[in-house]
Structure formats: C-alpha cells, structure tokens
C-alpha positions as CSV (number, residue, x, y, z in Angstrom):
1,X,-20.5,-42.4,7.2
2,X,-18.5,-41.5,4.4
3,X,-16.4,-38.1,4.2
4,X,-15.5,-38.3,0.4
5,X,-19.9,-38.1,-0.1
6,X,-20.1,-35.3,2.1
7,X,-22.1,-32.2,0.7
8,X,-19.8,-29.6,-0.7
9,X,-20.5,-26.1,-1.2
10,X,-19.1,-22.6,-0.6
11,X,-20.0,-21.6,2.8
12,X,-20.7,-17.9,3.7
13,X,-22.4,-16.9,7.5
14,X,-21.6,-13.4,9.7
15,X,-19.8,-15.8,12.5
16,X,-17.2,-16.9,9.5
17,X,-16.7,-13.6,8.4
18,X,-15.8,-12.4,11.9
19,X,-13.9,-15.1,13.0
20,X,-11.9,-13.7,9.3
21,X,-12.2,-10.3,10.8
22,X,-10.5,-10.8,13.6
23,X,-7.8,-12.3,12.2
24,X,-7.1,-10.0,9.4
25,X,-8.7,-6.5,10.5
26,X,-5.7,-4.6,9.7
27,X,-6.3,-5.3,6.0
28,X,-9.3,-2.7,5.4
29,X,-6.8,0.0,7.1
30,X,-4.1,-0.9,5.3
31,X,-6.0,-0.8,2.0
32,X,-7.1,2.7,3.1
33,X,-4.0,4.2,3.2
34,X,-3.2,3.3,0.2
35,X,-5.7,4.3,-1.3
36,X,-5.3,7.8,0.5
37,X,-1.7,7.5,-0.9
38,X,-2.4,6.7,-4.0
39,X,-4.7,9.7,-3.7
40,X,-2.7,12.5,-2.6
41,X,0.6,11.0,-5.0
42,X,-1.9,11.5,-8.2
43,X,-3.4,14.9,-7.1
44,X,-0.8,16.8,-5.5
45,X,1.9,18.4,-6.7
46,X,4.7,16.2,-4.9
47,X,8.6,17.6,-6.3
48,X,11.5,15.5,-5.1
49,X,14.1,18.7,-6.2
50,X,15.9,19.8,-2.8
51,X,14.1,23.2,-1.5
52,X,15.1,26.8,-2.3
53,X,14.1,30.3,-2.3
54,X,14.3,33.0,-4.4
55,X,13.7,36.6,-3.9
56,X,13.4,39.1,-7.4
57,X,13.7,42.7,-7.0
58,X,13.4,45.3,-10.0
59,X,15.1,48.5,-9.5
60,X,14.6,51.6,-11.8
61,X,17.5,53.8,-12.4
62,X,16.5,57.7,-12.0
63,X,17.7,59.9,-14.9
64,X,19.9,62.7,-13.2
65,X,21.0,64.0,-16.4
66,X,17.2,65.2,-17.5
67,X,17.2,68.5,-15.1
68,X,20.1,70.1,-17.8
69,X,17.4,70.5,-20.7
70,X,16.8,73.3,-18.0
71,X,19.3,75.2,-19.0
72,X,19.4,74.0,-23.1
73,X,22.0,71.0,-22.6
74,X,20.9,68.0,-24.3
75,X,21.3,65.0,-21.6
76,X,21.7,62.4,-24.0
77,X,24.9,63.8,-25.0
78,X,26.2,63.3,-21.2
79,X,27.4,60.2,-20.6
80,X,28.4,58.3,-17.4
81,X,32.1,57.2,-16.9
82,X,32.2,54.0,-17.1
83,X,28.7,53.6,-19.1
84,X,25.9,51.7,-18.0
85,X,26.7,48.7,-19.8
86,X,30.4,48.4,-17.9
87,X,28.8,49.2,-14.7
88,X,26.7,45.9,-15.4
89,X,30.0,44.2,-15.7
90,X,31.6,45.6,-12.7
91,X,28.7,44.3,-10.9
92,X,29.0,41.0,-11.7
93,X,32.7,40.5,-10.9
94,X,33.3,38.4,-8.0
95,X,35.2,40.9,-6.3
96,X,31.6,43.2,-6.3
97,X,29.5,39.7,-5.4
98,X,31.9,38.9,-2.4
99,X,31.2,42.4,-1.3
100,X,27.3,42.1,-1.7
101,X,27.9,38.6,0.3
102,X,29.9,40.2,3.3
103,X,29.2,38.7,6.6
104,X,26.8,36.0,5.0
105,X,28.2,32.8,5.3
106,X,25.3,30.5,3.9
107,X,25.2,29.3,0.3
108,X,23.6,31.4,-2.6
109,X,23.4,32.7,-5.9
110,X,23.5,35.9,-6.6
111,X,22.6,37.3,-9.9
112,X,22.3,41.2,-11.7
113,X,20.9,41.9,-15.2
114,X,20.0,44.9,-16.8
115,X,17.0,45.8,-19.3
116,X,17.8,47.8,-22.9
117,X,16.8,51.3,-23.0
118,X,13.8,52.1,-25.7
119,X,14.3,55.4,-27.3
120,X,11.9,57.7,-28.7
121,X,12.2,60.0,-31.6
122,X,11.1,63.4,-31.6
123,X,11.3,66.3,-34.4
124,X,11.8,70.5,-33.6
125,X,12.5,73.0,-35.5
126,X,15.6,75.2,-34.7
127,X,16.4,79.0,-35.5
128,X,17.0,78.8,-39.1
129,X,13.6,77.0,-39.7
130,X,15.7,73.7,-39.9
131,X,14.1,70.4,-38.8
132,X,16.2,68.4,-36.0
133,X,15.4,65.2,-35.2
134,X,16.4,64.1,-31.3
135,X,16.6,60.5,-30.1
136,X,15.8,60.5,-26.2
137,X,15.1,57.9,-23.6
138,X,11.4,56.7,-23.7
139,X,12.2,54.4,-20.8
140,X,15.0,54.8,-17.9
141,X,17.1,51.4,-17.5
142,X,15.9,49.0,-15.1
143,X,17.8,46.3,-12.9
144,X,16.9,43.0,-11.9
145,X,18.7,41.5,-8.5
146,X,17.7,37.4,-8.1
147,X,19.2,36.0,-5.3
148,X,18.4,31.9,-4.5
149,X,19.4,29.9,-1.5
150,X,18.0,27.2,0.4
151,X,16.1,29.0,3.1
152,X,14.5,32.6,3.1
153,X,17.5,33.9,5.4
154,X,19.7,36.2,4.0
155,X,18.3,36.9,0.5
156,X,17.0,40.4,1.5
157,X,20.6,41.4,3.4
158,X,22.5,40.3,0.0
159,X,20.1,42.1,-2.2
160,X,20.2,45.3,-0.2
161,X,24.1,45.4,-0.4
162,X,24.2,44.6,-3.7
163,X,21.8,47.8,-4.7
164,X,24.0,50.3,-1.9
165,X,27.2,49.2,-4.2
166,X,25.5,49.7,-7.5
167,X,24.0,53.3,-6.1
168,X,27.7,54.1,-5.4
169,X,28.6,53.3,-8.2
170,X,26.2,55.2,-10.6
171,X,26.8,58.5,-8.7
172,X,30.8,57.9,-9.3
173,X,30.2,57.2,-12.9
174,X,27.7,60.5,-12.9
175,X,30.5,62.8,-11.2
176,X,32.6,61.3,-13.2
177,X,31.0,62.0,-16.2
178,X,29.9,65.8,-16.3
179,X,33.2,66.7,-14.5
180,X,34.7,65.9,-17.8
181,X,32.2,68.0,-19.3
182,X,32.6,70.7,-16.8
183,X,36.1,71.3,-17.7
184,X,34.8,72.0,-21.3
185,X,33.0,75.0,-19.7
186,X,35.9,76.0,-17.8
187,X,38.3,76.2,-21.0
188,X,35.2,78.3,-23.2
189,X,35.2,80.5,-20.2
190,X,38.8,80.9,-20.7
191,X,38.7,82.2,-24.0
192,X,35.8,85.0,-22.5
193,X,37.8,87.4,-25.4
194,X,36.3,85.8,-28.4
195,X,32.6,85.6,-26.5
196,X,29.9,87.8,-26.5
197,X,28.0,89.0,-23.1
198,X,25.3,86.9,-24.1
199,X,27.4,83.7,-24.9
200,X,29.5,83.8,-21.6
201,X,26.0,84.4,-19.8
202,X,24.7,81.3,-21.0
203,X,28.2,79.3,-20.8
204,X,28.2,80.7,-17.0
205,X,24.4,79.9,-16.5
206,X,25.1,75.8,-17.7
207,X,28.5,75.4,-15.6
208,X,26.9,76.4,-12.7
209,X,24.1,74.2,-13.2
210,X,26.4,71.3,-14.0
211,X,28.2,71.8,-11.0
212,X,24.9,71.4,-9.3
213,X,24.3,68.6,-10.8
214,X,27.1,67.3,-9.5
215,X,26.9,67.5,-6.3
216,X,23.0,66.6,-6.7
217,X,24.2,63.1,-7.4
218,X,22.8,60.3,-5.6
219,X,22.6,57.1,-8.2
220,X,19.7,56.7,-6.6
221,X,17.4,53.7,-7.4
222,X,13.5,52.8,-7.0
223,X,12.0,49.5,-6.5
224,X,9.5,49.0,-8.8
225,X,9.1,45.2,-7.7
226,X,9.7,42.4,-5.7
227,X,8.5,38.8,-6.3
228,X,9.3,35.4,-3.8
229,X,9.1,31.7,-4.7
230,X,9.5,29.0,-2.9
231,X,10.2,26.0,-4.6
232,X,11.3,21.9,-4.2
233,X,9.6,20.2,-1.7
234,X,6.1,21.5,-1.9
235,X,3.2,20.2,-1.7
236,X,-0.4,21.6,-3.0
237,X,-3.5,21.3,-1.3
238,X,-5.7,18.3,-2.1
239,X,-9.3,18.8,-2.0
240,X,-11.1,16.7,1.1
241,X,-13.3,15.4,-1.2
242,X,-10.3,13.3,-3.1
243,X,-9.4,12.0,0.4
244,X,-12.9,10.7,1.2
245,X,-12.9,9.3,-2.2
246,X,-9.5,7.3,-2.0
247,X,-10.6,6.1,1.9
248,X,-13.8,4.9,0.2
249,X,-11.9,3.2,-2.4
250,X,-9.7,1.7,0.1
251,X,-12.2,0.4,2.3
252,X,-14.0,-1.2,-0.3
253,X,-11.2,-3.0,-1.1
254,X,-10.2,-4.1,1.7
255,X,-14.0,-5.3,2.4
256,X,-13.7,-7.4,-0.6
257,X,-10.3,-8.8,0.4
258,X,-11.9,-10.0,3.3
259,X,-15.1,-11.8,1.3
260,X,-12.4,-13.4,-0.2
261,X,-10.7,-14.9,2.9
262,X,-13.6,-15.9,4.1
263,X,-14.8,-17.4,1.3
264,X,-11.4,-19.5,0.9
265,X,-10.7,-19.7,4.8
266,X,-9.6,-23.2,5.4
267,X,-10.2,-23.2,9.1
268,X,-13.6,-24.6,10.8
269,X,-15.2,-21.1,12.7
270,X,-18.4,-21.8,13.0
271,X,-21.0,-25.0,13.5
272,X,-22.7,-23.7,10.1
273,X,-19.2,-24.4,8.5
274,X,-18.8,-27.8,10.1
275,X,-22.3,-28.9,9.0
276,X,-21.6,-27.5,5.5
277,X,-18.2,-29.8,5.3
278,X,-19.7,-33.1,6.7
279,X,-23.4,-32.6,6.7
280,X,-26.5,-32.3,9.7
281,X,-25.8,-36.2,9.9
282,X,-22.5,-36.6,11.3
283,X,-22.7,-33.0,13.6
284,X,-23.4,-34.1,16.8
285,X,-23.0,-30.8,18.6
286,X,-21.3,-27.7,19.8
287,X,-19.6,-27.2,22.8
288,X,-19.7,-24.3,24.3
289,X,-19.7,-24.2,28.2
290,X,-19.4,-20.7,28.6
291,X,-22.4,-19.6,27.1
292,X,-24.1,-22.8,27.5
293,X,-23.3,-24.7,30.8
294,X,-25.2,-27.3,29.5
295,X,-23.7,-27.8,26.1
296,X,-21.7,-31.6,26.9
297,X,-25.3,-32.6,28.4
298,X,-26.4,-32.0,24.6
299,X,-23.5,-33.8,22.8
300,X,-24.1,-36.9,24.7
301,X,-27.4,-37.1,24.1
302,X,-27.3,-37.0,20.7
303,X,-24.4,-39.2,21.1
304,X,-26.7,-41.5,22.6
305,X,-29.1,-41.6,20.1
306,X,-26.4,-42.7,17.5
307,X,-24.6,-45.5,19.0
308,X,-24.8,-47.8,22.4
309,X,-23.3,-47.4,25.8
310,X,-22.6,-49.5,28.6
311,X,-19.7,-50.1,31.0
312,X,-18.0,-52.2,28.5
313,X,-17.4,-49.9,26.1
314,X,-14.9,-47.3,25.7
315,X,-15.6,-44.6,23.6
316,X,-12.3,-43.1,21.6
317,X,-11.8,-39.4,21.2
318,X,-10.1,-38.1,18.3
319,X,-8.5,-34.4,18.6
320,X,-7.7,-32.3,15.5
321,X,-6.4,-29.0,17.0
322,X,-4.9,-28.1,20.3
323,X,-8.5,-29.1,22.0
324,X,-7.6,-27.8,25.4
325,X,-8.4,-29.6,28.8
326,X,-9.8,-32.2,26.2
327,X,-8.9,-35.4,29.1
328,X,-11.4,-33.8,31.9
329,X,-14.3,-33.6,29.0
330,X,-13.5,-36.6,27.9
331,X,-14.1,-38.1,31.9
332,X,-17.4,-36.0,32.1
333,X,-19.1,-37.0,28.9
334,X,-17.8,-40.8,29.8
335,X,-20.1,-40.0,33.0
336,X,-22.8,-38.7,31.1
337,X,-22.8,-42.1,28.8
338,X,-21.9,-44.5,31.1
339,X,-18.9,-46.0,29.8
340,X,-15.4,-45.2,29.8
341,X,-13.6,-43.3,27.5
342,X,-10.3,-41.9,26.4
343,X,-8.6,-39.6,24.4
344,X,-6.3,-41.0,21.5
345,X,-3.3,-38.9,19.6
346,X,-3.9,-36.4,16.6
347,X,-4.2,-38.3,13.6
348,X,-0.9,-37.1,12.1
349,X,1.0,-39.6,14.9
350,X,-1.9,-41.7,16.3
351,X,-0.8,-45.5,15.6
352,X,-2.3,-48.9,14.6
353,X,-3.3,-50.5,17.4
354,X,-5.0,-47.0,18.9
355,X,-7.2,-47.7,15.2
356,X,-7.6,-51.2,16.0
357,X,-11.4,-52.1,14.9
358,X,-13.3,-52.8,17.9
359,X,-16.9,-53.2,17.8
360,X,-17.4,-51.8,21.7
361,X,-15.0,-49.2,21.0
362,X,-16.2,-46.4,18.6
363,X,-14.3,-43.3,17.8
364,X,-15.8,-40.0,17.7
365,X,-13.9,-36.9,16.1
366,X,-13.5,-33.8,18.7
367,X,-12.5,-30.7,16.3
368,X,-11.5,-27.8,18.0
369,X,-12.9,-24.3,16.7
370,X,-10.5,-21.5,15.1
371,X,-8.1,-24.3,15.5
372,X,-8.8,-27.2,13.0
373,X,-8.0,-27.2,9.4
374,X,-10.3,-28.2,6.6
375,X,-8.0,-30.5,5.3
376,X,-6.9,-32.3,8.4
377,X,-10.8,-33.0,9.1
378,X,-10.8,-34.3,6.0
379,X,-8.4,-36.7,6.6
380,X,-9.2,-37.7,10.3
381,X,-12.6,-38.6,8.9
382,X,-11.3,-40.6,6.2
383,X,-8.8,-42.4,8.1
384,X,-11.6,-43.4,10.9
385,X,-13.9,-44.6,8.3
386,X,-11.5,-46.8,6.7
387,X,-10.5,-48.3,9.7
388,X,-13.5,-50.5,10.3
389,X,-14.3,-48.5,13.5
390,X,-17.9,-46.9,13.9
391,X,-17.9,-43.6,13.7
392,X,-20.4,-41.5,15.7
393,X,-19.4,-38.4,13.9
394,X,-18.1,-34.9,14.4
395,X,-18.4,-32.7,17.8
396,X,-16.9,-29.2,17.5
397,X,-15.8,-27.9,20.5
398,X,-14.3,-23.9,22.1
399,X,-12.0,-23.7,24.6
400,X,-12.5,-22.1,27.8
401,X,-10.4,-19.1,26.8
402,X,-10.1,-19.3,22.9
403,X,-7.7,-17.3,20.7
404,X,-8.5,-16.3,17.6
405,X,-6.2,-17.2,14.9
C-alpha cells in the first residue's frame, strides 16, 4: 500500500456536513443577525444626538385698542407703554425667564420671539371732500414660546408661566398707555370755556369710553398652535419585509460558510471520507458497536481476508486520535483472529523498535472518528509503509460515547 498514490479528490456527503454542523451551528445565526443588523442600521433612521423635547406654542395678541374707532379715535394712534417691541425684550431678560422657570428645577431652554405686524392701507374721504389715507393693522402680532429639555416634563408648566407674565404685562403697558391719553381728555375738559356743547359732548363721550377701556384690559392671548417633537435617539419603523430579507441574506451566508468548512474540514467524519483519502482498498471497516453490535465481527473478517493469522503472530494497532477503550477491542478482535495483539503509541511518540519490521507482526492503523486529522493519517500511513511492516490498512472506529468536535 502506498499513501502518497492514494486517490485524491474533494469529498462532499450529508454525514460530513453534519458532523460540520454540529460543530459550527452557531455560524448561520450569527450571520443572521448581522444581516438583520446590517438591515435595520441601513433602513432606519438610527441618531446618536442625546434625546430631547420640544414643545411650540403660537399665541395671538388681541387688539384692545380697536373698540375706540367706536367712538371716532383712531387706535393706531394709541400706543402701549412700553411698546411691543420692549415688551419682547423684557421677556427675554433672565430676571422674566427665572420667573417662567419658578419651581422647575430640570434643565431647559426657554425661548420667546415675536412676528412683524403687516399693515394695510386704506383711503376715506373726510368733511372737506379731502382724501385721507390710514395705515391700520392687517394682522395682530403673534408670539412664539419654544421650550426644549430632555424629557416631556415641565415644558407645558414653563410655557404656561411664561404667557401669564407676558398677559400681565400687556395689560400694564395697555393701562399704561391710554391713561396718558386720558389725561389729554381731562385737560380739554378743563378748558370746557373755549368748547362748544357739541365738542365737550364728544370729548366726554371718548373719555368715558377710554376709561372703559381701561379697565376692560386683560392682555389677553389666544393659542393659535401648538406643535411637539421629539428628537435624538429615535428610531423609525423598518418594514418586516427588510427584516426577512436581511435573515435570508444571513442564512444564506452562513449556509455557504459552512459548504466551505466542510469542504476544507481536515478531520475524518465519515467512512465515505476515509475511503476518499486512502481508497476502497486499504478501508477495512467501521466500527460502530452501538448501532451495529456486530461491527468488530466485520473488521476481522475482512482483516482476515488480507493478511494471515495464527497464534504466532501478533497483530500491531496503531491509534491516531484519543481511540477510547481501544486495549479491550484490541483483546476481542485478537480473539476473533486468533492471534495476539497489542496496541502501540500514536505515531507522534511511538519508537523504533515498536516499528521494528517483523514479518509475523503486521500493523494495522485504528483512526478514531471526529477525532483524527487528515494530515496525521497521512503521516501514520506513510511512516508504516516505509517501515518494511505489512500493512493491512485503515479501520475507522466511534467511541462508545463520541463528542463532536
């Protein structure tokens, strides 16, 4: 028998690719969830900014100057004290902010701007036939309140407070405002010598309706609308179909990874991948006596039929692998052949005179399955051969209670 003339060829069967399995099953899983990750990383909307919320409410001013065209004052002429645009800055002082923040003790940004007044222009003719042109208001102002902190919590307490101080404020500024104009009215009134009936009629008519006015004032303001985002760490949906597709993906992966293995596994599995390393000629069986009882009966009988036994010879056992309870075969298939027999060390540490050549003493090579490497059959079957020994051939043989490796 010679090894190095052995058949050669890339050896694929179902028992090789589950021995493979067995060993590496957690690759096709493994391969899925990545594929699953790689899925959901590409398709959703992952964001690695830190979470926050934010909460936008629009608030429309109320004009409470418009009722005096009532009683022919122009409302554009009265003016708030201070103005609209210095309430805005009052507002955002941090004296006005702490207030809006009182009894909140998370962190947030709180934030107040103001949209420009559009004016229309309108045309009338007076008295005299004269044309006046009038600028009024075509829109009232409008105020944004953004407030942004981590969690929804206290948004909607900070917002609230910061619209009660900027309602108080507005109806100061309105008092304020036309009670400087009301003491116009009260000097004219003074001067009730130089006036007609008519005239202080009218003057009398429009103080009172100021003074109405004023104490009509509220500030009040109307929410015209409110908007909530939550943002950072968010995540969209990804379809289930993009899930199935990156499991599929995965597990056919992972499938191929394991062709692979198998294809380049480097450990005898099977009898087919014993033959297919040394060829039908030098396989002289498979041992397997718990699903065959009757398996040694086999080996030495083809064992027989290869070489001849009597009591003088003594038949030498090679071991590659760990070959378990190898010494009590060994004394049962001496039995079955009628001779003695004996089990040497692994080739890796077996010495001369164990390879002495001896003519009544012929070696055959016991390789255990899951257990023996490619490479060290190789070896133990070229070693043998050039020792001058006979060589009966190869017997692969499974252990009462095999692991899987």
């Amino acid at each position: 028998m010679n090894p190095l003339e052995a058949p050669r060829r890339i050896s694929f069967d179902l028992d090789t690719f589950s021995g493979v399995a067995r060993k590496r099953w957690w690759i096709v899983p493994l391969t899925m969830l990545i594929g699953l990750a790689l899925m959901f990383w590409q398709e959703s909307d992952l964001q690695t900014e830190p979470r926050y919320f934010t909460l936008t409410r629009t608030f429309e001013a109320l004009d409470e100057m418009a009722p005096l065209a009532l009683v022919d004052l122009n409302p554009t002429f009265m003016q708030p004290v201070p103005s609209e645009t210095s309430q805005l800055g009052i507002l955002r002082t941090d004296e006005y902010i702490a207030k809006a923040k009182a009894g909140i003790t998370t962190s947030m940004d709180l934030t107040v701007n103001k949209s420009e007044t559009q004016f229309s222009l309108s045309t009338e003719r007076d008295i005299s036939e004269a044309r006046r042109f009038t600028f009024t208001p075509a829109t009232n102002s409008s105020y944004s309140f953004v407030c942004t902190e981590t969690d929804e919590e206290n948004c909607d307490k900070a917002i609230t407070n910061y619209v009660g101080l900027l309602t108080e404020l507005r109806k100061s500024s309105i008092e304020s405002g036309l009670s400087r104009s009301l003491q116009l009215f009260d000097r004219l009134l003074e001067q009730s010598s130089t006036l007609s009936d008519e005239q202080i009629a009218t003057l009398t008519l429009q103080k009172t309706a100021m003074e109405q006015s004023i104490a009509l004032a509220s500030g009040e303001l109307k929410m015209t609308s409110e908007s909530r985002y939550f943002g950072g760490e968010q995540i969209s949906t990804v379809n289930r179909s993009t899930y199935l597709f990156g499991l599929l993906v995965g597990f056919i992966i992972g499938f191929l990874i394991l062709l692979q293995l198998t294809v380049g596994d480097s450990v005898v599995r099977t009898p087919k991948k014993l033959v297919s390393l040394i060829g039908s000629k030098n396989f002289l069986g498979y041992i397997d006596r718990a699903s065959n009882p009757n398996s040694l009966e086999i080996v030495g009988s083809a064992m027989m039929g290869k070489a001849r036994f009597d009591a003088e010879t003594v038949l030498r056992i090679i071991p590659i692998g760990k070959n378990k309870d190898l010494s009590s075969l060994a004394n049962e298939l001496g039995r079955i052949l009628g001779c003695r027999s004996t089990v040497t060390r692994p080739i890796s540490s077996i010495s001369a005179e164990e390879l002495k050549s001896d003519s009544t003493s012929p070696l055959v090579i016991f390789a255990s399955q899951n257990e023996t490497k490619i490479a060290e059959l190789e070896t133990t079957m070229l070693i043998a051969e050039k020792s001058s020994n006979a060589v009966i051939g190869v017997v692969l043989s499974k252990d009462p209670d095999p692991k899987t490796k």
